[in-house]
C-alpha positions, 0 to 999 in steps of 0.5 A: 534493466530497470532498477527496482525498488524493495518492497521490505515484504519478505519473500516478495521481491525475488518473486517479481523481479527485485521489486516495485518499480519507481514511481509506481503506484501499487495497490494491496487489496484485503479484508479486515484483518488481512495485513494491508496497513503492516504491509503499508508500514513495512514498506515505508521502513524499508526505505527508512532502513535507506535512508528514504524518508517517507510519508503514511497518509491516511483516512480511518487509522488514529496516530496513537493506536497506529504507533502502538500497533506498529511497536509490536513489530520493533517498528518505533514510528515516533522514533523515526518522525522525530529523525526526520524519516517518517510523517503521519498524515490525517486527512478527510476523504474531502480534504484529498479532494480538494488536494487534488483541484489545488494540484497538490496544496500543502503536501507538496510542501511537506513531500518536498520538506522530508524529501519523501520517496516513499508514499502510503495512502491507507485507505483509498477505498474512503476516497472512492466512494466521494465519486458516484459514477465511474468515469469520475472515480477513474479521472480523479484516481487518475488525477491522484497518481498523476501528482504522485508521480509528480511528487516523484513517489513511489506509493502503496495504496489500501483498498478494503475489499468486499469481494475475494474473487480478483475477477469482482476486485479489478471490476469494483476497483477501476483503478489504473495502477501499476499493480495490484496484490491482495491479502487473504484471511480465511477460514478453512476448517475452523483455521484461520489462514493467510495467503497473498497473490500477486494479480497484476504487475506492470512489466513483471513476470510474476507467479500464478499461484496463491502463496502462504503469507505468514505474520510474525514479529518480523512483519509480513513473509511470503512463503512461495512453496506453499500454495494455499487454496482458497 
């Protein structure tokens, strides 16, 4: 039996066997709106709660308004960066690019520094659209889980996803990750609703049904006895 890793996701782990597995590379889909960077963050304290240092590295979100947002749920980042536990990275899909013909560059330095397990790059979808045909997309994707499986992380990747069918998300994506999860926020009836649906897991048995996912000050809770219909 394969330990696993927790994910920090209320509710999520009992339902895919104790969690991620690690050095897995797991991708959470979604549109604005629909939870992906608190579920990022949540996972990366998680493992600050283990004594896990881990690493936010992102394209499109600002230190300042990430820190702020975060407090919302007791989440002090500032707190946690200055403990050693927790670092924020920004940079341009063209740097990442170049991160990868250097085989890794200076975060190789800053993983081995923190002794990081736990990796979050928030947004991947930035970093797509610099390849132009599909056969680039997948080997510099494949390029990129190869250095974090070298750096020796566990990671959750974001993807902004356009489309809500997972049929048109697996086929825009073309990723070869270990998992893949999407977030939902619909409008049904004039209400807002949330739900999460766990598409695919490597070596998991997981549930075929879309969940209710609740947001509270707690951060992210699956609640599997509720199944919501899109």
């Amino acid at each position: 039996m394969v330990d696993r890793i927790p994910s920090g996701i209320h509710g999520l782990d009992p339902l895919v066997e104790g969690g991620f597995k690690p050095g897995s590379v797991n991708l959470v889909c979604g549109g604005a709106g629909s939870g992906k960077t608190t579920f990022a963050v949540q996972f990366l304290i998680e493992g600050i709660a283990r004594g896990e240092a881990g690493i936010y590295m992102t394209f499109e979100e600002k230190k300042e308004k990430l820190y702020d947002d975060m407090l919302t749920f007791g989440w002090d980042l500032e707190k946690f960066e200055r403990a050693g536990l927790f670092k924020f990275l920004e940079y341009t899909p063209e740097q990442i690019k170049r991160v990868l013909v250097e085989g890794g560059g200076t975060i190789d330095a800053i993983i081995t520094q923190l002794k990081a397990k736990r990796l979050v790059i928030d947004s991947i979808t930035s970093f797509a659209l610099l390849f132009q045909d599909e056969l680039t997309q997948k080997e510099s994707s494949l390029a990129l889980f190869e250095l974090i499986n070298r750096w020796g992380c566990s990671a959750v990747l974001t993807s902004q996803a356009i489309q809500l069918s997972p049929d048109d998300l697996t086929a825009q994506l073309q990723f070869e990750v270990d998992s893949i999860i999407i977030l939902y926020h619909f409008k049904k009836k004039g209400i807002r609703t949330r739900a999460i649906e766990i598409l695919k897991m490597r070596g998991t048995k997981t549930p075929e049904k879309t969940m209710k996912l609740i947001i509270d000050k707690r951060g992210l809770t699956i609640d599997p006895a509720e199944v919501v219909t899109t």
